[in-house]
C-alpha positions in Angstrom: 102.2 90.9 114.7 101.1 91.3 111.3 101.5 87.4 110.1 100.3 87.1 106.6 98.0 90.0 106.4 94.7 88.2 105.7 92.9 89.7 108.6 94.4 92.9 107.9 93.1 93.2 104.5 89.7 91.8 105.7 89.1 95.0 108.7 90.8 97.4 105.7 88.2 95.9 103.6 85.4 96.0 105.8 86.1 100.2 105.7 88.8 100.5 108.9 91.6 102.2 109.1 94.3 99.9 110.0 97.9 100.1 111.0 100.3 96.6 110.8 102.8 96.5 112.7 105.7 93.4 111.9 109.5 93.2 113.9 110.7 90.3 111.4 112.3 91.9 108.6 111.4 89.4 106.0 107.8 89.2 106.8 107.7 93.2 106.6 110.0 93.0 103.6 107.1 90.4 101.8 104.2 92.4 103.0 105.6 95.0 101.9 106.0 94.0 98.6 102.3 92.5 98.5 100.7 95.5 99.7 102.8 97.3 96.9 101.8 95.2 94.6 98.1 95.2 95.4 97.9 99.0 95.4 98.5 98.7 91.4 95.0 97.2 91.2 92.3 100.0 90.5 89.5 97.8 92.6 92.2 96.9 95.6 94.1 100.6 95.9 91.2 102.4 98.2 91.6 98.9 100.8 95.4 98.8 100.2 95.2 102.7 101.6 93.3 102.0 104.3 96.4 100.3 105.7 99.4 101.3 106.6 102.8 99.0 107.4 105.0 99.9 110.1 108.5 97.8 110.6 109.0 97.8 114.6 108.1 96.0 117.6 105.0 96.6 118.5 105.9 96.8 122.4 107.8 99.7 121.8 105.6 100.9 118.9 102.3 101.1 120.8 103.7 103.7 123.4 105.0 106.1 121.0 101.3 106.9 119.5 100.0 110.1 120.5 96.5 108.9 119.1 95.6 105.7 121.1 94.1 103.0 118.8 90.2 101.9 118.9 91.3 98.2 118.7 94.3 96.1 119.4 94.9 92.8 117.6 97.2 90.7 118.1 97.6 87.4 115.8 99.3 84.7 117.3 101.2 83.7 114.3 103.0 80.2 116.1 100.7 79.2 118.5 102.2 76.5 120.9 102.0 72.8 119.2 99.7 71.9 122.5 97.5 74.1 122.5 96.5 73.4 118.3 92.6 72.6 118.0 93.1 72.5 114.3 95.3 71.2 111.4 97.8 74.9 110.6 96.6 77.0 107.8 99.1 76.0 104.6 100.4 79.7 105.0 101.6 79.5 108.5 102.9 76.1 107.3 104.9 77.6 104.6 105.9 80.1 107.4 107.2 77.8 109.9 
């Protein structure tokens, strides 16, 4: 659900309080680290608390909050080939 994080970081940025929730274990296992990494940074730590990774399947996630969420997001990280109005971003490329 998560995908590479960039819109993540942006609402954490923006001041909200944001929960990410990745199934792939190598995508949470890199996010991870990033969002480790970042937290090291004086001027990035205060965003980088803002969020918080959770390794599960969102479908059976979402149920088990007692407090429901404000907002939903959902990133589409493979959209179908068809349905493409632009060229992929070169980190979904990368992804693929």
């Amino acid at each position: 659900m998560l995908g590479l994080g960039i819109d993540a970081f942006l609402m954490a940025s923006a001041g909200a309080m944001v929960t990410v929730v990745e199934r792939n274990p190598l995508v949470y296992t890199l996010l991870y680290d990033g969002w480790n990494t970042a937290r090291q940074y004086p001027q990035l730590r205060k965003i980088m608390d803002r969020m918080r990774l959770v390794h599960a399947d969102s479908i059976e996630y979402l149920p088990t909050l007692t407090d429901r969420p404000d907002v939903i997001y959902v990133d589409t990280m493979f959209p179908s080939p068809d349905k493409l109005k632009s060229e992929t971003k070169k980190g979904m490329t990368l992804s693929r």
